[in-house]
C-alpha positions in Angstrom: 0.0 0.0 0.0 2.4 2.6 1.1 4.7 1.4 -2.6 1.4 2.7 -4.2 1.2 5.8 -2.3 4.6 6.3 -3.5 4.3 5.9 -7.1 1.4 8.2 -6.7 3.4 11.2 -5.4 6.1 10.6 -8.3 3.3 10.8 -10.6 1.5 13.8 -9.1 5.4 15.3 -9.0 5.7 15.0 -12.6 2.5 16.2 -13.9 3.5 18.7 -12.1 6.4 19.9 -13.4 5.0 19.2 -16.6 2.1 21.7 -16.3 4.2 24.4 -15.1 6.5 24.0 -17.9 3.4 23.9 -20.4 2.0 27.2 -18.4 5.3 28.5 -19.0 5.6 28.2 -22.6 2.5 29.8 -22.8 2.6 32.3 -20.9 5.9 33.5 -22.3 4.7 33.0 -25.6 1.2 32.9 -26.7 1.6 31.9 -30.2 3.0 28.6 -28.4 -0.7 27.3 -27.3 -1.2 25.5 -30.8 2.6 24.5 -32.0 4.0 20.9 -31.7 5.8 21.5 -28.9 3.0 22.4 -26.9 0.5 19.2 -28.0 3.6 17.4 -27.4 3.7 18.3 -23.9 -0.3 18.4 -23.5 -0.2 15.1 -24.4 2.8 14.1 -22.1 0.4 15.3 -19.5 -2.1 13.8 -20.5 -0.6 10.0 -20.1 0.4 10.9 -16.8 -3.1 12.0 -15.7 -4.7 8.6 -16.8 -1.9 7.1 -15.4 -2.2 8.8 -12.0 -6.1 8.2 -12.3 -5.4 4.2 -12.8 -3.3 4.0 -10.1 -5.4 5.7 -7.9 -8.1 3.7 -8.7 -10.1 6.6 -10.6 -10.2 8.7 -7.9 -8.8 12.0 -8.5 -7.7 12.5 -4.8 -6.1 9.1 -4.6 -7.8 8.4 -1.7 -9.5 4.6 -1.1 -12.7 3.9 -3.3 -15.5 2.9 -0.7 -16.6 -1.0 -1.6 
């Protein structure tokens, strides 16, 4: 249980790095919000969402789904 926890908090740690670097781009550059780069990295962060939501059983809060 507690190697579960764990692998959620690297997960939540990435996405968010990842979503302040996509913030960033943006909001240096606003032309950025459509380019490659950017659906690149929307997408990155997108895997790691579904992958944070699987792991936490769906739950967004990762907290234990009631039986």
């Amino acid at each position: 249980m507690k190697e579960k926890r764990l692998k959620e908090i690297r997960i939540l740690n990435k996405i968010e790095k990842i979503r302040e670097k996509m913030h960033n781009m943006i909001k240096h550059d606003k032309g950025t919000m459509f380019d490659d780069e950017t659906v690149v990295v929307s997408q990155h962060l997108d895997e790691l969402i579904v992958e944070y939501l699987r792991s936490s059983g769906g739950n967004c809060r990762g907290e234990a789904q009631e039986s």
